[in-house]
Residue frames as a rotation matrix with the C-alpha (Angstrom) as fourth column:
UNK 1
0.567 0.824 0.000 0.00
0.824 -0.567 0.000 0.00
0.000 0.000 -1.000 0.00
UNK 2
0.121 -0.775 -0.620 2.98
0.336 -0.556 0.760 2.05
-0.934 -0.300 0.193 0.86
UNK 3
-0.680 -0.692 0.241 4.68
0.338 -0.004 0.941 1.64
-0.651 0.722 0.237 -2.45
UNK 4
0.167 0.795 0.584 1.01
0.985 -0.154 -0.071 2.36
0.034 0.587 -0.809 -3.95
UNK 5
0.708 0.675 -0.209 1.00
0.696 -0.716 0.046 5.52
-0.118 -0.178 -0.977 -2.54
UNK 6
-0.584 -0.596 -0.551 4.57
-0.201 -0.552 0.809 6.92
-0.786 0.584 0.203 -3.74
UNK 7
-0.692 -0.022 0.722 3.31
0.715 0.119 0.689 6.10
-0.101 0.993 -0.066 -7.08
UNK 8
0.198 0.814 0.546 0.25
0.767 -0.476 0.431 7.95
0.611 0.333 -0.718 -7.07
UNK 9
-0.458 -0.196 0.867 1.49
0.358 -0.933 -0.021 10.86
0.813 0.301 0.498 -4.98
UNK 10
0.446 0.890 0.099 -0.66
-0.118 -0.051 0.992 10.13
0.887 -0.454 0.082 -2.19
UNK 11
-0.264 -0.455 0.851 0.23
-0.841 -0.323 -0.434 10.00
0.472 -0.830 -0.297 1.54
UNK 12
-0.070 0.485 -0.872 0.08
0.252 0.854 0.455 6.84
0.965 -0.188 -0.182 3.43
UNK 13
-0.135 -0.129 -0.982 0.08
0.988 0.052 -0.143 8.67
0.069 -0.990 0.120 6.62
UNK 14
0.761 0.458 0.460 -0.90
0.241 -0.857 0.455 12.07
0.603 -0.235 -0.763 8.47
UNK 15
-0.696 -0.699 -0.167 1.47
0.311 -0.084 -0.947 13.62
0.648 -0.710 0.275 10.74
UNK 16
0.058 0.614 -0.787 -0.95
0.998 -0.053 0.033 13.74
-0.021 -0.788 -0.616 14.42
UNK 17
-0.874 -0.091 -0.478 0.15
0.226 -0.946 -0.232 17.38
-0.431 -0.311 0.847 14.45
UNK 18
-0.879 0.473 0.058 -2.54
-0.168 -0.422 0.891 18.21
0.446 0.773 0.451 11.72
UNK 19
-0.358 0.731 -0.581 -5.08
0.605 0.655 0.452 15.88
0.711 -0.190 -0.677 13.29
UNK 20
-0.467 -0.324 -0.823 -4.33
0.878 -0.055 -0.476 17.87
0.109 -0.944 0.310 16.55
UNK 21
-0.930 -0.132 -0.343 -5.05
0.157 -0.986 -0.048 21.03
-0.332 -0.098 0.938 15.38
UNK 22
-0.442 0.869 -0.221 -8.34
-0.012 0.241 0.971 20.12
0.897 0.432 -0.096 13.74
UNK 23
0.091 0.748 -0.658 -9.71
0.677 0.438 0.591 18.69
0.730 -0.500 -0.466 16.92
UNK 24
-0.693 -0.297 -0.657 -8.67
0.665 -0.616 -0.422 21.58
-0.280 -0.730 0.624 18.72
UNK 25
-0.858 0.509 -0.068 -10.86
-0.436 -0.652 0.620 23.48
0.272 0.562 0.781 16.35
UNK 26
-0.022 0.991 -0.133 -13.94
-0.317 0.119 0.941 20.97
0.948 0.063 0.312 16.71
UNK 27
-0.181 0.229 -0.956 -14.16
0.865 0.500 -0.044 20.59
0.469 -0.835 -0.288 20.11
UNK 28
-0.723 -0.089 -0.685 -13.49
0.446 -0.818 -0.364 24.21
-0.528 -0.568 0.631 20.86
UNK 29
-0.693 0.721 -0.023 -16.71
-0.418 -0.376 0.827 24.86
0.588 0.582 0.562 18.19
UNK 30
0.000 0.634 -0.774 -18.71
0.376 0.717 0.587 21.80
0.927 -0.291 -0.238 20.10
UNK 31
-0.557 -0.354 -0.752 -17.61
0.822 -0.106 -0.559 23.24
0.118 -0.929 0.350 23.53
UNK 32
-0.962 -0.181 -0.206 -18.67
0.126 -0.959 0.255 26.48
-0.243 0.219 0.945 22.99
UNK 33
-0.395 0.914 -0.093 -21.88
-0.279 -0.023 0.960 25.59
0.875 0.405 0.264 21.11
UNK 34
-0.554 0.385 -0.738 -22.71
0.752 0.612 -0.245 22.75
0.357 -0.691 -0.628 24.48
UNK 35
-0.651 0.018 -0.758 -23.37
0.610 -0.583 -0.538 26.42
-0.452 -0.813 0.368 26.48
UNK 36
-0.852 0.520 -0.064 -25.74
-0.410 -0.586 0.699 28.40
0.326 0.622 0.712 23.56
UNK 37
-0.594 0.671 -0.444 -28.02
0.288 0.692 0.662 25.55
0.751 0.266 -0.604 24.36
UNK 38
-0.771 0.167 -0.615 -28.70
0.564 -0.272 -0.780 27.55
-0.297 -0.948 0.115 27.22
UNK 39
-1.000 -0.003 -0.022 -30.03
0.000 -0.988 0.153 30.69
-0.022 0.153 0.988 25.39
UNK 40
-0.201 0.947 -0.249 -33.87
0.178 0.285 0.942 29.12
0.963 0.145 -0.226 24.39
UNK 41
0.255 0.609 -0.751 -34.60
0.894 0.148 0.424 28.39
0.369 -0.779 -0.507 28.24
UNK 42
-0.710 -0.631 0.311 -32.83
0.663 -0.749 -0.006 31.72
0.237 0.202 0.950 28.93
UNK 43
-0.963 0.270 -0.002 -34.86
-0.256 -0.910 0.327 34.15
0.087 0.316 0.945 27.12
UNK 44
-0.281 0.934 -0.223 -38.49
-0.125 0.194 0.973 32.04
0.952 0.301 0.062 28.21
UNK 45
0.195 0.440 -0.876 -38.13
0.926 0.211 0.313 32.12
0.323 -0.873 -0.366 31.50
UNK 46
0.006 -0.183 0.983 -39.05
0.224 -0.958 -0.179 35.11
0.975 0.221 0.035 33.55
UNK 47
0.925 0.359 -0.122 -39.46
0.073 0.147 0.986 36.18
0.372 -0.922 0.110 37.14
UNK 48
0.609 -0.730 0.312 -36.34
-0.609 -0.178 0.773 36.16
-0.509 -0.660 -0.553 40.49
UNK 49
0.318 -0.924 -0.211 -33.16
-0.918 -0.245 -0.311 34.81
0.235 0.292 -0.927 39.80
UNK 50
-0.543 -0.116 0.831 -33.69
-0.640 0.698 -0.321 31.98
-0.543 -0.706 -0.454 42.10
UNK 51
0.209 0.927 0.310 -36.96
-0.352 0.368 -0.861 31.08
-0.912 0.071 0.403 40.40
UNK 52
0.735 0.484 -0.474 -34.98
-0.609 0.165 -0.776 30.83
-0.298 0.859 0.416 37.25
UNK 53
-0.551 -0.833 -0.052 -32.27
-0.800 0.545 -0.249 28.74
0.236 -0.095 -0.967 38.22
UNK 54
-0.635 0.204 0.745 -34.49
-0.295 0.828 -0.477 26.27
-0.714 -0.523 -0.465 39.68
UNK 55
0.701 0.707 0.093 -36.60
-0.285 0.398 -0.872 26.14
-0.653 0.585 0.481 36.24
UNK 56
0.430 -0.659 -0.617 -33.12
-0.864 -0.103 -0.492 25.86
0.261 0.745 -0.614 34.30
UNK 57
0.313 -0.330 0.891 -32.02
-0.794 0.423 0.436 22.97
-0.521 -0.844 -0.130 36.84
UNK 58
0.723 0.098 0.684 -32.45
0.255 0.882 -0.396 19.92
-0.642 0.461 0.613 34.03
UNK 59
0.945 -0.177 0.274 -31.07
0.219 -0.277 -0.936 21.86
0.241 0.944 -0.223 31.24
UNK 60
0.616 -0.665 0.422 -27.96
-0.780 -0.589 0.212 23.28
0.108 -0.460 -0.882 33.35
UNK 61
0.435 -0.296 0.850 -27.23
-0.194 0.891 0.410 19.76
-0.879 -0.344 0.330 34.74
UNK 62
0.813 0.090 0.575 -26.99
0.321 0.755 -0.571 18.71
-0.486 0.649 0.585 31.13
UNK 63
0.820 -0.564 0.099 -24.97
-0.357 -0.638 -0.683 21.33
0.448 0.524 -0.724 29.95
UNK 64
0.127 -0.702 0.701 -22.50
-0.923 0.175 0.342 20.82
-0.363 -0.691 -0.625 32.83
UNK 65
0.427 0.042 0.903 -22.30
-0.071 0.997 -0.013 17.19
-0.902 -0.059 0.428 31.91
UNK 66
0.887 -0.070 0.457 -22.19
0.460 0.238 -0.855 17.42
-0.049 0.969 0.244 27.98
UNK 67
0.731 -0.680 0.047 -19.10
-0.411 -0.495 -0.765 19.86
0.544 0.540 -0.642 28.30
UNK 68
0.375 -0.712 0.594 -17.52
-0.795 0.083 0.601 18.03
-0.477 -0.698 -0.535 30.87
UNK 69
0.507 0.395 0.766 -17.91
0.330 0.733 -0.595 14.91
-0.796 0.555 0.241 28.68
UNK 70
0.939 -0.344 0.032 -16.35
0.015 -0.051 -0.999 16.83
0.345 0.938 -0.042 25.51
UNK 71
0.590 -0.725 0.356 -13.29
-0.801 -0.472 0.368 17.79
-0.098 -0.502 -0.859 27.98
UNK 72
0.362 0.259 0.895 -12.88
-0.419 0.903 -0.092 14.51
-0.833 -0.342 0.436 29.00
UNK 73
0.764 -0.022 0.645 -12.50
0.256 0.928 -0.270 13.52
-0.593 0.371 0.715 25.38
UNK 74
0.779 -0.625 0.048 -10.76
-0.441 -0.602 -0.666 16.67
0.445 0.497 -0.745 24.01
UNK 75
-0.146 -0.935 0.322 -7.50
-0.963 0.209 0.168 15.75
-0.225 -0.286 -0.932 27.04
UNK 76
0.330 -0.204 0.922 -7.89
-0.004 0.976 0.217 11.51
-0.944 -0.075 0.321 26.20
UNK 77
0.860 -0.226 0.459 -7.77
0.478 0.671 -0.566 12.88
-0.180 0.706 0.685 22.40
UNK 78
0.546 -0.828 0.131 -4.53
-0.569 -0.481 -0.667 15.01
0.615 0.289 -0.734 22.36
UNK 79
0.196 -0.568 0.799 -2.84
-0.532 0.623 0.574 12.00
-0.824 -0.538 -0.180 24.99
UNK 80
0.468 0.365 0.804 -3.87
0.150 0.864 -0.480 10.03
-0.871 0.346 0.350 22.38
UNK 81
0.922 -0.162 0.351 -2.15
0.357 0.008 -0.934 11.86
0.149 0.987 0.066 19.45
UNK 82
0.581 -0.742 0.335 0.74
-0.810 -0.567 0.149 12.65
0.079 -0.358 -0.930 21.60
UNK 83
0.080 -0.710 0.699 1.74
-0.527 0.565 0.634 9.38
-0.846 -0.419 -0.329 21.46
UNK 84
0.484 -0.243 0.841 1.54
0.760 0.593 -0.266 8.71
-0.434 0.768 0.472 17.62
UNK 85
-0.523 -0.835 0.171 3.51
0.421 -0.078 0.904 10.50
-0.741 0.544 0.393 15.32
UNK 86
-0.911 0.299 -0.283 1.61
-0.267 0.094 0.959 9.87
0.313 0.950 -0.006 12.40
UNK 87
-0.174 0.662 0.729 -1.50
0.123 0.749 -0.651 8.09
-0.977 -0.024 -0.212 11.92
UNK 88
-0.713 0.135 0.688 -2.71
0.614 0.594 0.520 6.08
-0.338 0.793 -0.506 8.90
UNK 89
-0.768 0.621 0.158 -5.66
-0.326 -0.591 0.738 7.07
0.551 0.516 0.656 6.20
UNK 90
-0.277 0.559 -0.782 -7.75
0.331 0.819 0.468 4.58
0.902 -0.130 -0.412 7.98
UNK 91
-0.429 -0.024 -0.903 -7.11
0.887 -0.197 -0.417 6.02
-0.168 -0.980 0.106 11.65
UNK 92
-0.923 0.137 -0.359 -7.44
-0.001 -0.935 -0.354 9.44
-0.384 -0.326 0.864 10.38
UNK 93
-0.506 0.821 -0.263 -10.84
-0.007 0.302 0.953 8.32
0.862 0.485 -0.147 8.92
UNK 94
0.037 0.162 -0.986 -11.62
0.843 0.525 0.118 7.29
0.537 -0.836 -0.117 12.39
UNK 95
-0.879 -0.342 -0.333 -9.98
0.468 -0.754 -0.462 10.43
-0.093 -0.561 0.822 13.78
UNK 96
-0.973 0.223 0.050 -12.79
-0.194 -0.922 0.335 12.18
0.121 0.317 0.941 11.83
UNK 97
-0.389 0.800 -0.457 -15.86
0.241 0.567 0.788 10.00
0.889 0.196 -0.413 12.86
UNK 98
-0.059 0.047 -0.997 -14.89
0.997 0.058 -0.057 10.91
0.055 -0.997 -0.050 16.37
UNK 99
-0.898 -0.140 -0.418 -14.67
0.139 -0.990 0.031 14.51
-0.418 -0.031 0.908 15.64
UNK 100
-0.427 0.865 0.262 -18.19
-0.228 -0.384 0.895 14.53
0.875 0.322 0.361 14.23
UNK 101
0.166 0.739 -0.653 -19.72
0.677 0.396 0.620 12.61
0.717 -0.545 -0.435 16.52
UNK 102
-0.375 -0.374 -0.848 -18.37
0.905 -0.346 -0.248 15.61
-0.200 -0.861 0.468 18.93
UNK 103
-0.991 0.123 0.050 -19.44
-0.074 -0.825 0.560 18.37
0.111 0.551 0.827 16.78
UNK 104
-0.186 0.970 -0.154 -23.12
0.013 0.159 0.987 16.92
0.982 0.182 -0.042 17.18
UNK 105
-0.353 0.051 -0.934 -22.90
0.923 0.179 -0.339 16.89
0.150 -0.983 -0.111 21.26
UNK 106
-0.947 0.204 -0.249 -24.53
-0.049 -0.856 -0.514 20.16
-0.318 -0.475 0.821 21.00
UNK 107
-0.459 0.870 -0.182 -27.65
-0.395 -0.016 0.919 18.92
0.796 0.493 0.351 19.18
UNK 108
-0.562 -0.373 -0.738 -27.76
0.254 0.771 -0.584 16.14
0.787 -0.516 -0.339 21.79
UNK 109
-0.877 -0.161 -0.452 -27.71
0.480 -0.317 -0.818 18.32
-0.011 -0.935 0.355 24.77
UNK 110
-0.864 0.502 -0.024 -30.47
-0.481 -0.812 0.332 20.48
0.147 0.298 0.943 23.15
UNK 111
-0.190 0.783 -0.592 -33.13
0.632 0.559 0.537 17.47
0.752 -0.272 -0.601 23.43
UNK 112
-0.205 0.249 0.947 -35.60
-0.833 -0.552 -0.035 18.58
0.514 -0.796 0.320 26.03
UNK 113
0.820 0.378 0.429 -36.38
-0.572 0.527 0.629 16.51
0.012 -0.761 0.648 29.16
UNK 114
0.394 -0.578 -0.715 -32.96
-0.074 0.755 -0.651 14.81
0.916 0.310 0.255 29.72
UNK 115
-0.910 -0.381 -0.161 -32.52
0.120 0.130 -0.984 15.44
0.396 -0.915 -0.073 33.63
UNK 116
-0.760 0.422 0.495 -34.79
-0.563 -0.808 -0.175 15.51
0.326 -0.411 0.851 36.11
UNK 117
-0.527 0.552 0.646 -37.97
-0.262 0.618 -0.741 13.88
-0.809 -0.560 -0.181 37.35
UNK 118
0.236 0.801 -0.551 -39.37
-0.422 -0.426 -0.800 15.00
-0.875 0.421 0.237 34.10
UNK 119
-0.665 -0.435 -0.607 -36.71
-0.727 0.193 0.659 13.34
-0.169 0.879 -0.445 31.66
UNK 120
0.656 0.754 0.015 -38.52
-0.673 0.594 -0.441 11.07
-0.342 0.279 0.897 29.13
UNK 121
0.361 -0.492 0.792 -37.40
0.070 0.861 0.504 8.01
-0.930 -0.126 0.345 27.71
UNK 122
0.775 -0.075 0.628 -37.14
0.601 0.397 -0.694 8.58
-0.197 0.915 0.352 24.05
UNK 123
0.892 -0.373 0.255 -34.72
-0.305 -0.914 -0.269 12.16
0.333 0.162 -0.929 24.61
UNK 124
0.222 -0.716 0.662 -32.38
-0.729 0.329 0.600 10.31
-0.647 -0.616 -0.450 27.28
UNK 125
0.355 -0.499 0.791 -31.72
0.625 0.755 0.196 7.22
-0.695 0.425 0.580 24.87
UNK 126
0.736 -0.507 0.448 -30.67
0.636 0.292 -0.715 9.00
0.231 0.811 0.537 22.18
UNK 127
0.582 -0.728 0.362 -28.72
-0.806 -0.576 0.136 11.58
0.110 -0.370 -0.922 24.35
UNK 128
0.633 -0.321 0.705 -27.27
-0.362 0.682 0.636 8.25
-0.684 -0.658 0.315 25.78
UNK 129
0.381 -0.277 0.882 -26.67
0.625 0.780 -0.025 6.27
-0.681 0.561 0.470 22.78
UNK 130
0.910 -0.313 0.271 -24.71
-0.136 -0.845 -0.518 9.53
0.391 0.434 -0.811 21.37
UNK 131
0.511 -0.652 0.560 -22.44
-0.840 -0.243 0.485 9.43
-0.181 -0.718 -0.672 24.50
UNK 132
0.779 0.108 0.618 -22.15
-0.127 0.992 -0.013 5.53
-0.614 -0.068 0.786 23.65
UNK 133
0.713 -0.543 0.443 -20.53
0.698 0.488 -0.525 5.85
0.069 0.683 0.727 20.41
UNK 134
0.483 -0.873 0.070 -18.19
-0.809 -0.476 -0.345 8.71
0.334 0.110 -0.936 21.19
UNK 135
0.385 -0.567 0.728 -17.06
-0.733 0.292 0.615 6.14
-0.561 -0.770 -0.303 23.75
UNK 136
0.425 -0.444 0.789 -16.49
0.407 0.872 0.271 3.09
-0.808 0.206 0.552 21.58
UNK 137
0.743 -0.495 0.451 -14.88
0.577 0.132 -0.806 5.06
0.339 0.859 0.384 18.87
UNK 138
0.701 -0.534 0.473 -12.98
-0.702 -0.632 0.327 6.37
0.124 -0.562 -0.818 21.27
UNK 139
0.443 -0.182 0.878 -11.94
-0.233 0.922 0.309 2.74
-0.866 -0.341 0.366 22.43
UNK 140
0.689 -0.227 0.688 -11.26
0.562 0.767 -0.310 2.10
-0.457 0.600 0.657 19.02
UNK 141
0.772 -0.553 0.313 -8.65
-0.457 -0.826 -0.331 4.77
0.442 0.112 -0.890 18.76
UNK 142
0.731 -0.204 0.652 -7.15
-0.664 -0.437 0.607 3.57
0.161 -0.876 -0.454 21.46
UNK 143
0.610 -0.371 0.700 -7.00
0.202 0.927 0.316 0.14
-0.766 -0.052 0.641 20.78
UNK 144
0.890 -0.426 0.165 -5.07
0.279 0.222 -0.934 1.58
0.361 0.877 0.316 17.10
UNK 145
0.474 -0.680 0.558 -2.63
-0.670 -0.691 -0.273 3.35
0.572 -0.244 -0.783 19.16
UNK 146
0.591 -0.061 0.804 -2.28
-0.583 0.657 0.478 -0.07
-0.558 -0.751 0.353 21.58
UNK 147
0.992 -0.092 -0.081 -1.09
0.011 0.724 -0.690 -1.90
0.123 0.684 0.719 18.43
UNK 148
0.243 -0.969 0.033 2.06
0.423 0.075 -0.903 -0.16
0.873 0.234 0.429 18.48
UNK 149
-0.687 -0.618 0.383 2.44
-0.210 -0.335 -0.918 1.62
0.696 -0.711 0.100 22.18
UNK 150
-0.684 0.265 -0.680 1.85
0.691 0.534 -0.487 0.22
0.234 -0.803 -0.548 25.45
UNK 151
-0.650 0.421 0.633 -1.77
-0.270 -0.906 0.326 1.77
0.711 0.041 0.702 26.06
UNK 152
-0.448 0.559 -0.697 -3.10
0.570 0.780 0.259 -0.42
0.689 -0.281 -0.668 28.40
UNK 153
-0.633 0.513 -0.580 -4.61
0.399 -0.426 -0.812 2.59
-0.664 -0.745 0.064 31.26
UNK 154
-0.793 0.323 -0.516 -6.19
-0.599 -0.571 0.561 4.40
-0.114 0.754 0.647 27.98
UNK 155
-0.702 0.414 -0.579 -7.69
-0.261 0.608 0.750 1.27
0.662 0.678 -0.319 26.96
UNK 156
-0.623 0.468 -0.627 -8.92
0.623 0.782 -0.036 0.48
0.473 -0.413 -0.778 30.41
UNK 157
-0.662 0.421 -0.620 -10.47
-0.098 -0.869 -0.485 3.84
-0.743 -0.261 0.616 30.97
UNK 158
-0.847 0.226 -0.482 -11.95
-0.459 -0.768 0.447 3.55
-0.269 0.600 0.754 28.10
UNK 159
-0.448 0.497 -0.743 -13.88
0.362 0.861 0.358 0.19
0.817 -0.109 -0.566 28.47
UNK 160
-0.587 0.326 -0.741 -14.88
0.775 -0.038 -0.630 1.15
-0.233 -0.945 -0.230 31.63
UNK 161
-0.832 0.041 -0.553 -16.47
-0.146 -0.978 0.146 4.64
-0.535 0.202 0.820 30.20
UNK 162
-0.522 0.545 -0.656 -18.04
-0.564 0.357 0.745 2.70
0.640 0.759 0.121 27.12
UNK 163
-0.868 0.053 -0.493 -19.21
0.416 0.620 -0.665 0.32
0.270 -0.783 -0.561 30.11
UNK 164
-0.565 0.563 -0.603 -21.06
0.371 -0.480 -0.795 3.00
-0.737 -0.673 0.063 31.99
UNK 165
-0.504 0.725 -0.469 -22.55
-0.723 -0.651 -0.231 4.57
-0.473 0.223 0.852 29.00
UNK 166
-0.594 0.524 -0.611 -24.06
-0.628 0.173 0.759 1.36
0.503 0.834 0.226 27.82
UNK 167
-0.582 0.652 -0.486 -25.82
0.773 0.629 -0.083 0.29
0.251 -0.424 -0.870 31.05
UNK 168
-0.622 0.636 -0.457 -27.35
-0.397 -0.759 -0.516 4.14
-0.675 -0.140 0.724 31.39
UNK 169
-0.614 0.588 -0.526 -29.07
-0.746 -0.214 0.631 3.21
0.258 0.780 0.570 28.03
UNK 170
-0.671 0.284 -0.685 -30.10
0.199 0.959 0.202 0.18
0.714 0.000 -0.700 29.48
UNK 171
-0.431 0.618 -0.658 -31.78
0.854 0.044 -0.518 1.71
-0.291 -0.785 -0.547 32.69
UNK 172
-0.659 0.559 -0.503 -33.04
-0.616 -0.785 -0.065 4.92
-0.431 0.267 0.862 30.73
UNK 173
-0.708 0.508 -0.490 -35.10
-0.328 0.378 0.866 2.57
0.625 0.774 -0.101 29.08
UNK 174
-0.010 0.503 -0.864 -36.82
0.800 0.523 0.295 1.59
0.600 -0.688 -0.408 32.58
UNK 175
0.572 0.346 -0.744 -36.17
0.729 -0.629 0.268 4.76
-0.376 -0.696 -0.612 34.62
UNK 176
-0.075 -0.880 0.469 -34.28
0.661 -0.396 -0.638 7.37
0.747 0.262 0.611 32.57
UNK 177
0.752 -0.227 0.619 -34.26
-0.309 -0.951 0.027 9.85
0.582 -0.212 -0.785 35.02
UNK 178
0.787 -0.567 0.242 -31.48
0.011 0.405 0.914 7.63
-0.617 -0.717 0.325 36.67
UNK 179
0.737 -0.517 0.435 -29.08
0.644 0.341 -0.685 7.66
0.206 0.785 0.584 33.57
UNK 180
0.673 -0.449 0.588 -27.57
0.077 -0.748 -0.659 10.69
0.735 0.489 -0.469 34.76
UNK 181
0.938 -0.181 0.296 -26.42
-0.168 0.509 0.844 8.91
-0.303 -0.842 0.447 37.88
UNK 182
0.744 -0.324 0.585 -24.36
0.466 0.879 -0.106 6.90
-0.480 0.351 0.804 35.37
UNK 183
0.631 -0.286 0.722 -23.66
0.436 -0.639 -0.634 9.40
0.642 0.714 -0.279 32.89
UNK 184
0.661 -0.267 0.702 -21.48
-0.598 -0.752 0.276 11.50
0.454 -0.602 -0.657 35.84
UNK 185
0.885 -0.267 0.381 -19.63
-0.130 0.644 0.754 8.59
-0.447 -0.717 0.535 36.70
UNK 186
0.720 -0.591 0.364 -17.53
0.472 0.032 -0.881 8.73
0.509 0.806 0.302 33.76
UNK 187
0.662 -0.432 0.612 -15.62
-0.388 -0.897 -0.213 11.23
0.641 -0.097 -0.762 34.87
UNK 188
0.511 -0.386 0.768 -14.60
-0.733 0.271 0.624 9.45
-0.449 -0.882 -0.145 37.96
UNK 189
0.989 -0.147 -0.003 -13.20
0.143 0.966 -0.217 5.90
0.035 0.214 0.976 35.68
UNK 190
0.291 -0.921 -0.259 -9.54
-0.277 0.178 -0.944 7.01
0.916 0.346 -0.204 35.52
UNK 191
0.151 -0.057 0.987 -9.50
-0.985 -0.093 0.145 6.02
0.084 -0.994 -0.070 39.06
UNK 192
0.455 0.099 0.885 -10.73
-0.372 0.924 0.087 2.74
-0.809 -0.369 0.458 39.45
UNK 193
0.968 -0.116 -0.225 -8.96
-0.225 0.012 -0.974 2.77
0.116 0.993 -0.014 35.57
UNK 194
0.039 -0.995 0.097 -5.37
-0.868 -0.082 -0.489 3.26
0.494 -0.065 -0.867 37.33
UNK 195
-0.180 -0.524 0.833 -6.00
-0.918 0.395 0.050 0.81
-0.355 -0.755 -0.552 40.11
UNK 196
0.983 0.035 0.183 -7.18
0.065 0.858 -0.510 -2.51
-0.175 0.513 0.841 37.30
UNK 197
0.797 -0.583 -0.161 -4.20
-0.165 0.046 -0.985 -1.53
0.581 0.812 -0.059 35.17
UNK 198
-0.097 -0.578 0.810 -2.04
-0.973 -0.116 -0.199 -1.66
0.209 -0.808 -0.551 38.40
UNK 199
0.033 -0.268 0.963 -3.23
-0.726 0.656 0.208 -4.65
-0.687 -0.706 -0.173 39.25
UNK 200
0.628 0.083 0.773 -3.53
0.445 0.777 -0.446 -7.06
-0.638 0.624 0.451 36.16
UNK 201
0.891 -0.255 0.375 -0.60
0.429 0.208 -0.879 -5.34
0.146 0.944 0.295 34.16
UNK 202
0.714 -0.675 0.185 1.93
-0.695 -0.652 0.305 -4.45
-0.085 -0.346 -0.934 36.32
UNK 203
-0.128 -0.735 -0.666 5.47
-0.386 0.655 -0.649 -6.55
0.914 0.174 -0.368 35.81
């Protein structure tokens, strides 16, 4: 494939730097956008200050969640291209599935009724099953980057992540207003991430 691609002129590889900068761009567009989603519940609610924090309560939660969530992937993907050089056409294919599927984490968030007593089932699954596939094409990043460097806390953070966000979908379907239980746990996996990888892959 190599030798294909001197002939025709074509790169068989990216240098990560490029990648890097991109996803700096779409996350810092997705990031940015996560917090507009505010502006609708904003400008419709009226009345004390208090009164309109506590009607914003669902919508806030989410926000707070969906950007913490892009963070989250924005520092796993620059680890993640700090340790390749390069990456293939194939990876950076990949590179760019994951960078949509971020770019859309403001539509996402916008659903109404995703926290709260009030959340409904049909808004929370697909908020969910969004979060799902960042995670497993995350994972599958990870695992290209495992091929050739020792990635084995990455990988197990990231199973564990993909983990949690496919039993939320599993109890939003029965109580979704519990998913966000789940959904907030993420955050916490590089913990219990350090202390597997400690124990099943230390020399």
């Amino acid at each position: 494939m190599d030798a294909e691609a001197e002939r025709t002129n074509i790169p068989a590889s990216l240098a990560s730097g490029r990648i890097a900068g991109l996803s700096d761009t779409m996350f810092g567009v997705a990031m940015t956008l996560v917090v507009t989603t505010l502006l609708p519940s904003v400008h419709g609610l009226k009345g004390p200050i208090a009164g309109v924090l506590r009607g914003m309560t669902g919508e806030l939660t989410t926000v707070v969640l969906s950007f913490a969530v892009s963070a989250i992937y924005w520092i796993s993907q620059q680890q993640r291209l700090a340790m390749s050089r390069s990456v293939t056409m194939a990876q950076a294919r990949l590179h760019l599935v994951f960078l949509f599927l971020i770019v859309l984490v403001p539509i996402s968030t916008s659903l109404p009724d995703l926290a709260g007593p009030g959340a409904k089932v049909a808004p929370v699954m697909l908020y969910g099953a969004h979060l799902t596939l960042i995670a497993l094409v995350n994972l599958l990043l990870w695992w290209q980057v495992h091929r050739t460097t020792p990635a084995h806390l990455q990988v197990v953070r990231s199973s564990l992540a993909l983990a949690l966000f496919v039993v939320a979908l599993g109890v939003a379907a029965l109580q979704p207003s519990w998913s966000i239980y789940l959904w907030f746990a993420v955050p916490a996996t590089p913990l219990l991430a350090r202390y597997l990888t400690r124990r099943f892959y230390s020399p």
